[in-house]
C-alpha positions in Angstrom: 32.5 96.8 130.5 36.3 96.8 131.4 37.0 94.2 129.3 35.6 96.5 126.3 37.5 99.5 127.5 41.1 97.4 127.6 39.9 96.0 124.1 39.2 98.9 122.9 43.0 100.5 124.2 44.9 97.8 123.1 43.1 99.0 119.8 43.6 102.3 119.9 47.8 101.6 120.6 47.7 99.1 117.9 46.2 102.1 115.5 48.7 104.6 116.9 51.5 102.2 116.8 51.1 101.7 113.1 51.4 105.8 112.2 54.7 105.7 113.0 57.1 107.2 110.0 59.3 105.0 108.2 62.6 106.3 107.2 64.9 105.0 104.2 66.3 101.0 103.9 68.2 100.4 107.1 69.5 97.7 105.1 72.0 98.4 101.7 73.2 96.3 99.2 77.3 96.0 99.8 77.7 95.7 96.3 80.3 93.0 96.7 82.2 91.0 94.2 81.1 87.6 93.4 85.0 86.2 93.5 88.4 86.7 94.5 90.2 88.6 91.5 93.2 87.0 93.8 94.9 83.5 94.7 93.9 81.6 98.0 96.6 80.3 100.4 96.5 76.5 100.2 96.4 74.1 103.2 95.6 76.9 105.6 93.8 76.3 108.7 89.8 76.2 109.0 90.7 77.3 112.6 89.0 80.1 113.9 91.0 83.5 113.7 90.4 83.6 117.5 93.3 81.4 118.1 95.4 81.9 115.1 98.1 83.7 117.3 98.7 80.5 119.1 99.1 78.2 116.0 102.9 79.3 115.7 104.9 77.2 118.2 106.3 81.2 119.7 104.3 82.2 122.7 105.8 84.9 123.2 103.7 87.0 120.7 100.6 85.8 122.0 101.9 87.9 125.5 103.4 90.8 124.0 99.8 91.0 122.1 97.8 90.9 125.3 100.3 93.5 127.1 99.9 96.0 124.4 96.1 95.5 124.3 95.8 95.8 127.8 98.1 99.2 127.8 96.9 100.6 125.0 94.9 104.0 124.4 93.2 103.2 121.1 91.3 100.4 122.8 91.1 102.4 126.0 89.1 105.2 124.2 87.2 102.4 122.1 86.1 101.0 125.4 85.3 104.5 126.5 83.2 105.1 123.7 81.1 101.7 124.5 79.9 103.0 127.6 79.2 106.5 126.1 77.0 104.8 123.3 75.6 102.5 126.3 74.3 105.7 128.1 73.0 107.0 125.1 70.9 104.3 124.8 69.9 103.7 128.0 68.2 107.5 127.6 67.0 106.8 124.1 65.2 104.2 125.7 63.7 105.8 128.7 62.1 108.2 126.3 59.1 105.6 125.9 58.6 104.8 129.4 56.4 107.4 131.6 58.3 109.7 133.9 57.1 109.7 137.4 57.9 112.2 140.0 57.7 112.7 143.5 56.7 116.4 145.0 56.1 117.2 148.7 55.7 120.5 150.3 54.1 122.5 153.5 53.0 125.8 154.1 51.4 127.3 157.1 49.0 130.2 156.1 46.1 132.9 157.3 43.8 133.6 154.7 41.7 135.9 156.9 38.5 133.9 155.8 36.8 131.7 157.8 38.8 128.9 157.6 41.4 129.2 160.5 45.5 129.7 160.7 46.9 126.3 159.5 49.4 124.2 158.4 49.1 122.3 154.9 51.3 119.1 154.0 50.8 117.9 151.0 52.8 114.5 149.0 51.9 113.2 145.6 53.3 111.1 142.4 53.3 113.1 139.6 53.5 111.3 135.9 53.6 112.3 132.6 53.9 109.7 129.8 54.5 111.0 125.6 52.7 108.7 123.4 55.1 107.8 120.9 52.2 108.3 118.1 54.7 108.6 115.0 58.1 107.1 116.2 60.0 110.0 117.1 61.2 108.2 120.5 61.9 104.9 118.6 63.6 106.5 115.8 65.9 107.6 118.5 66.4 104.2 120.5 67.2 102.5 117.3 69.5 104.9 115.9 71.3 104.6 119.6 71.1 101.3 119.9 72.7 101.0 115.9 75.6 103.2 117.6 76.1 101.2 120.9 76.7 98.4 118.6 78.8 100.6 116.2 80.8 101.3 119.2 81.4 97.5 120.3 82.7 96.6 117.1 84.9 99.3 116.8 86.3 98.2 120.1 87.4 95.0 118.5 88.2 96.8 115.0 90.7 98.7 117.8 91.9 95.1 119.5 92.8 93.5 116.1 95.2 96.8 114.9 97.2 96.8 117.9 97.3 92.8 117.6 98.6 93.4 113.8 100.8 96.0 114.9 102.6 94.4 117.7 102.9 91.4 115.5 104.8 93.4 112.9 107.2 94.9 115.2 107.6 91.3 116.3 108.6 89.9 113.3 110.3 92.9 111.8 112.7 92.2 115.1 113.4 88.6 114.5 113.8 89.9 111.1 116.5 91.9 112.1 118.1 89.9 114.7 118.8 87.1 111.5 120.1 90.1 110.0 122.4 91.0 112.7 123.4 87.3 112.4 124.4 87.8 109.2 126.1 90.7 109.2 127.9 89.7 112.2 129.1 86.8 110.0 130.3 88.5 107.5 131.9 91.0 109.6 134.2 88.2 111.0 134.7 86.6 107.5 136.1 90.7 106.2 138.0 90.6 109.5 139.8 87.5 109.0 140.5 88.2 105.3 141.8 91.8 105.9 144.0 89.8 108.4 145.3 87.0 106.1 145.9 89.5 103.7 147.7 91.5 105.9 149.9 88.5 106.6 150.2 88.3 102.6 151.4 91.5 102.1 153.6 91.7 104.8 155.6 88.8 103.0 155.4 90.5 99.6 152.6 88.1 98.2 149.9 90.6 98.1 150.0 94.6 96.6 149.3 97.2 98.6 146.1 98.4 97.3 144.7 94.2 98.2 145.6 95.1 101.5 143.3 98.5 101.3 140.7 96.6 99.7 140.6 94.1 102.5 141.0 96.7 105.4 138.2 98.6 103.6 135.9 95.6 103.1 136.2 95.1 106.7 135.7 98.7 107.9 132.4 98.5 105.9 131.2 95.0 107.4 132.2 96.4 110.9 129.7 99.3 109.9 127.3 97.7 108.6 126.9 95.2 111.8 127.0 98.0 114.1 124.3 99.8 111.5 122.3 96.5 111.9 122.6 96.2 116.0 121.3 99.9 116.0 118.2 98.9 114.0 117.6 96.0 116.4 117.5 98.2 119.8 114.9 100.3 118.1 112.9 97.6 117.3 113.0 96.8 121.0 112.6 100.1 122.4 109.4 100.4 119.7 108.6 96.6 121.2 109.2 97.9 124.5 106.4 101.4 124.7 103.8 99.4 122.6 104.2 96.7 125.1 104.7 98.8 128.4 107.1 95.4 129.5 110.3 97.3 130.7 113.2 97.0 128.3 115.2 94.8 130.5 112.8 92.0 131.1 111.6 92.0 127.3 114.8 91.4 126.4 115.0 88.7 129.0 112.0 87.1 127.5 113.6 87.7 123.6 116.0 86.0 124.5 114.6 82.7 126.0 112.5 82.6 123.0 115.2 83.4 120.4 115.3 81.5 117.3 117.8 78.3 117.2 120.5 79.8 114.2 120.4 82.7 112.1 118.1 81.3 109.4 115.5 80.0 112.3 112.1 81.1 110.8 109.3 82.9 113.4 106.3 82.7 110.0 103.0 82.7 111.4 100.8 79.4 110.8 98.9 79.6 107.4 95.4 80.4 107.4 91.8 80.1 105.0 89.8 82.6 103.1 86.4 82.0 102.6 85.6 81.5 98.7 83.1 84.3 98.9 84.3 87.7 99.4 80.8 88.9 101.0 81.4 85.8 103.8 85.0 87.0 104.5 84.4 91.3 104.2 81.0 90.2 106.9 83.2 89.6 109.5 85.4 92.6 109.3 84.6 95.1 112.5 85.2 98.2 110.2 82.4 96.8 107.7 80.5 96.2 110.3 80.7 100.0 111.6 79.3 101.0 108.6 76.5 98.9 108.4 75.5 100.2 111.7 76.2 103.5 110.9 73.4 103.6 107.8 71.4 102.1 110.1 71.7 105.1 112.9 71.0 107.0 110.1 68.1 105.8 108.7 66.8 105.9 112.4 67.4 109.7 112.2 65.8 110.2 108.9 62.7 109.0 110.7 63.2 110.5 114.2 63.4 113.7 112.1 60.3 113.3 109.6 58.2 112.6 112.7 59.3 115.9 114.7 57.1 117.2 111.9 53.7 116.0 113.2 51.5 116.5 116.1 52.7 115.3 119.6 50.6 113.3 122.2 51.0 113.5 125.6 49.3 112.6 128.6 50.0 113.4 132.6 47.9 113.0 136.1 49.1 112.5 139.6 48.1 111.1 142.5 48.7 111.7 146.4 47.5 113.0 150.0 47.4 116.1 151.6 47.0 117.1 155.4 45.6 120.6 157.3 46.4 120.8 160.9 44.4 124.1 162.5 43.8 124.4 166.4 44.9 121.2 167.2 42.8 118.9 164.8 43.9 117.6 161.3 42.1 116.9 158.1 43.2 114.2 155.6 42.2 114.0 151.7 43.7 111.9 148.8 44.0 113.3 145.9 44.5 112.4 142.2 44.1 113.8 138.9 44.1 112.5 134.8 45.3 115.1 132.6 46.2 117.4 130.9 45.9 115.0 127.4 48.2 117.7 125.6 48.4 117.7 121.7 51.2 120.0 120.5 50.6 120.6 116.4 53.1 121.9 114.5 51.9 125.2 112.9 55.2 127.1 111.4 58.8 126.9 112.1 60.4 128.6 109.0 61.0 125.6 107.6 63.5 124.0 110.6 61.5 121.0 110.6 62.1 120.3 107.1 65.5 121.6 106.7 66.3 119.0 109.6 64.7 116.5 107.5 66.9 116.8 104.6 70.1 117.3 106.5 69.2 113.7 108.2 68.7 112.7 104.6 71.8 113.9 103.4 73.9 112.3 106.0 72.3 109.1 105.3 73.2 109.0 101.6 76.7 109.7 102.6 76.7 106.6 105.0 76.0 104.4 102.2 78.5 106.0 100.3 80.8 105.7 103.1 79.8 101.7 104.0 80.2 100.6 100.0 83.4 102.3 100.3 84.6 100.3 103.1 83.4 97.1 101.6 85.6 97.9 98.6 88.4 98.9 100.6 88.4 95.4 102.6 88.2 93.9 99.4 91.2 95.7 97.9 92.7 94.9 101.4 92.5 91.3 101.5 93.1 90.3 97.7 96.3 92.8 98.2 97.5 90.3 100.8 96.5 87.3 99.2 98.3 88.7 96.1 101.6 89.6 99.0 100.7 85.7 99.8 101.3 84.2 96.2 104.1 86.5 95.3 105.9 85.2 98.4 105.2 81.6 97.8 106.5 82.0 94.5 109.8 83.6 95.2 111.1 81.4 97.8 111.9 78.1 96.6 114.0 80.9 94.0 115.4 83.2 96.6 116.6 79.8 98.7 117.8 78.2 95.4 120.1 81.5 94.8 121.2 81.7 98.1 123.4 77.7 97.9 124.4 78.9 94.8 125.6 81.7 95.9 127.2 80.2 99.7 128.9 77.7 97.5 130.3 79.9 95.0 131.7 81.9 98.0 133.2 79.1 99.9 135.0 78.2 96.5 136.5 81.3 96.1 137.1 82.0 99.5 139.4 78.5 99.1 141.0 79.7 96.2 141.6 82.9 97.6 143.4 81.4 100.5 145.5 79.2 98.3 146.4 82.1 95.8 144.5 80.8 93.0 141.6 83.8 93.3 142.1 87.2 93.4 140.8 89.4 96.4 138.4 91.2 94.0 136.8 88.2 93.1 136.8 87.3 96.9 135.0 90.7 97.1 132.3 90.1 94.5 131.2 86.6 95.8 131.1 88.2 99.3 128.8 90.7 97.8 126.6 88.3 96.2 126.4 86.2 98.7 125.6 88.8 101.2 122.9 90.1 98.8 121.4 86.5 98.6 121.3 86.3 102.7 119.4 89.5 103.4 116.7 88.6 100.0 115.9 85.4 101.9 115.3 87.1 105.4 113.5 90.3 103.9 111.0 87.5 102.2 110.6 86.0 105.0 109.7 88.8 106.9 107.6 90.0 103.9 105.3 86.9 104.0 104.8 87.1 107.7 103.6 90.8 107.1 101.1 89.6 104.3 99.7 86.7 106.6 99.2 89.5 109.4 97.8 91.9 106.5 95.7 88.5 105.8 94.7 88.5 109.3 93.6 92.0 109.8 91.7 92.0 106.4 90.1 88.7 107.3 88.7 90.9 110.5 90.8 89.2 113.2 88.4 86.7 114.8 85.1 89.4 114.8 81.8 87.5 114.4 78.9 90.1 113.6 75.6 89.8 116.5 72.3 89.0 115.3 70.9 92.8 115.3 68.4 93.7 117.9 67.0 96.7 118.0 64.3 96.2 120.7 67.2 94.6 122.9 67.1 96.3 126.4 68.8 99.1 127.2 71.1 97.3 129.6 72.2 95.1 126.6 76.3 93.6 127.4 79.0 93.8 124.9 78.5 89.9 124.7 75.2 90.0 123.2 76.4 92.0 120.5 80.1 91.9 119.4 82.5 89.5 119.8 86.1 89.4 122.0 89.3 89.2 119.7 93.1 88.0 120.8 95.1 85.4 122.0 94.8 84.4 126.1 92.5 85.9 128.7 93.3 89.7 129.5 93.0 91.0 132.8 89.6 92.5 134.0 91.5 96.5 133.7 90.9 96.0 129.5 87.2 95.2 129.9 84.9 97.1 128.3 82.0 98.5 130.7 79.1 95.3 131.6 81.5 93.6 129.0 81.3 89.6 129.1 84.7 87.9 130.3 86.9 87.5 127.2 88.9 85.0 126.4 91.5 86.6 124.9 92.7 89.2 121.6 91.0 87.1 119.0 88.7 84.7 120.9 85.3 84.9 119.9 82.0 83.5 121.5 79.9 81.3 118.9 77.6 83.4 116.8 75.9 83.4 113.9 77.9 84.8 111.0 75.3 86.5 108.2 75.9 85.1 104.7 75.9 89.0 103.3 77.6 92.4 104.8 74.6 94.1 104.4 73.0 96.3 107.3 71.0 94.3 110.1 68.3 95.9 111.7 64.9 94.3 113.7 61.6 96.5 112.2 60.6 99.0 115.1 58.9 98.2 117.6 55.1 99.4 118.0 
């Protein structure tokens, strides 16, 4: 006979399990493109973007990344907002478990009956369990846990900006510290000229207005220099509050790992694209968001469609109770099964359904919102490739022009000295010369900026989790997003119940999904 009675409950569950409401596609199609409408780097590394920091023989980027990610609000808050989503889904999830209460009290009362003056005690378990008949609760869990795992990624979509941003300022300072080179250069080179041709004009050799062209050439190198030195201490000041390393030891630490002459290059190590764009725009954080997001809200489409039908719940209790009268006491255990409550629906002006379509709404504008951001990483990445190729292209050009240039100053600067040029001429090689310097540095530093656009487009080192909706509620960042950065950070930049990261961009091995498309286990029953 028990055995029919548990047969026939796990039959009943099983019937009540599948009435649950099913809300819109959890999963979208990205509407990717097929190809790159853009050039691949060649010979780039198949290296992981976890490590791609570390690939450049400066380590002193891979530090100042981990100092600013370990200092910085953005991933503070994004770390914050983890353990918000965690809580959140910790109580989504408690929803289908029963509650269970514990009550005591005593009372001492005459009832002027026959029973005598006493003292009552009484302790019992009281428990009251919702049965989940259309999937209200599990709507909620799942559109929680879809958030929780929102929130992870944009943890890491948080890690990767301030990695990109630090590693611009970076490179925009060794940038300008060739370009202080330079300019120091030619500052000397106006200095000694204004000085030969001083010397010139003092012995009659040179006119006057020479000798105010040289002492104004060199008034504007001498400004230009101090213009550039100027530019350079912001960059380190900027270096310094993204960093939180006091300006004095940054310096320190610039300056052991300054480049070795003023054409010393600081380009980060090349890396590859996947061939498909949907492989590449997968493992972007901010794609990933979205994905989750329609998933939330499909999960509140159907939380809200079930609020419009009946509600089953069942309670009962159990526990002891004492009365103590002249001296003697008398013990009973007690327990009850029930109230079985059914709450129907009847009329709410239409809130239910008004709810309904509001969830509706904000679920179409999720998929808007996530095929947005797919095309945005897409426009993101093939600009950067396209920053990539244009680079590439200009630089065996923009170093061709610059010995032309070098040795058509040189030339004139020896036939200036030997009378044979004049100092406008002098002047106008100077000029292109200078020009030619300063084109080969700002490329430089443009195609390090596209390889860190690259980087950031690419997703920084994010792997996507296999989706689990029925995960529990105690679920660790590990099992669901992925670390990002270069070297292990200290334990004050760990997200809440967050596995030990590696590092900025290091990532745990995962499986990558061949399509950005929204992830999501069915419901549980």
């Amino acid at each position: 006979m028990r055995l029919f009675l548990r047969a026939m409950a796990l039959a009943v569950a099983a019937t009540l399990g599948g009435c649950a409401v099913q809300g819109p596609a959890k999963q979208v199609d990205a509407l990717a493109p097929q190809q790159w409408q853009a050039p691949l780097p060649h010979n780039g590394s198949q290296a992981d973007l976890a490590t791609w920091w570390r690939g450049q023989s400066d380590g002193l980027l891979a530090q100042l990344i981990e100092s600013a990610q370990s200092v910085s609000p953005t991933v503070a808050s994004a770390a914050s907002r983890i353990a918000q989503s965690r809580a959140e889904r910790v109580a989504a999830g408690a929803a289908l478990a029963p509650n269970v209460d514990a009550a005591a009290s005593v009372n001492r009362s005459n009832q002027q009956s026959a029973l005598p003056m006493g003292t009552t005690s009484q302790a019992a378990f009281n428990a009251s369990w919702e049965l989940d008949i259309f999937g209200a609760n599990r709507a909620a869990r799942d559109a929680a846990q879809a958030r929780l795992e929102s929130a992870h990624a944009g943890w890491h979509d948080a890690r990767v900006s301030v990695a990109a941003e630090v590693a611009n300022q970076y490179y925009g300072l060794r940038a300008c510290e060739q370009l202080l080179a330079v300019a120091q250069q030619d500052a000397s080179s106006r200095a000694d000229t204004a000085r030969l041709t001083e010397l010139s004009a003092t012995a009659g050799f040179q006119s006057p207005a020479s000798l105010a062209l040289a002492r104004a050439s060199a008034a504007d190198g001498n400004s230009r220099y101090i213009s550039q030195r100027a530019a350079c201490d912001i960059d380190v000041k900027v270096l310094s509050a993204l960093t939180a390393i006091a300006e004095p030891e940054l310096r320190r630490q610039l300056a052991v790992a300054s480049p070795q002459g003023a054409h010393a290059s600081f380009a980060p190590p090349a890396m590859a694209i996947a061939e498909l764009p949907a492989h590449t725009i997968s493992q972007r954080p901010d794609v990933f968001t979205a994905e989750r997001e329609v998933a939330a809200a499909s999960a509140d489409v159907g939380n809200a469609e079930a609020q419009r039908y009946p509600r089953l719940s069942l309670s009962g209790s159990v526990g002891i109770a004492n009365f103590r009268a002249g001296g003697e006491n008398t013990k009973t255990d007690t327990w009850t099964i029930g109230p079985v409550s059914l709450s129907v629906p009847v009329f709410d002006a239409g809130r239910r359904r008004a709810n309904v379509d509001s969830a509706k709404v904000r679920y179409d504008t999720a998929v808007i919102s996530y095929r947005a951001t797919v095309r945005q990483a897409v426009s993101e990445t093939e600009q950067a490739l396209v920053n990539l190729d244009s680079t590439a292209a200009r630089a065996n050009d923009a170093q061709t022009s610059l010995e032309g240039y070098r040795a058509n100053y040189t030339a004139v600067d020896e036939r200036y000295k030997n009378g044979m040029a004049s100092l406008f001429e002098l002047e106008d090689a100077r000029r292109t010369r200078l020009a030619a310097e300063q084109t080969v540095i700002n490329l430089q530093r443009e195609r390090s900026a596209a390889w860190v656009a690259l980087y950031r487009a690419a997703g920084g080192g994010f792997t996507p989790p296999t989706t689990d909706t029925t995960a529990p509620a105690t679920a660790t960042p590990s099992q669901s997003a992925a670390n990002t950065g270069p070297g292990a950070l200290p334990a004050a930049a760990t997200p809440p119940q967050s596995a030990p990261r590696t590092g900025p961009a290091s990532l745990p091995a995962a499986t990558t999904p061949s399509q950005p498309a929204v992830r999501a286990a069915p419901a549980a029953n």
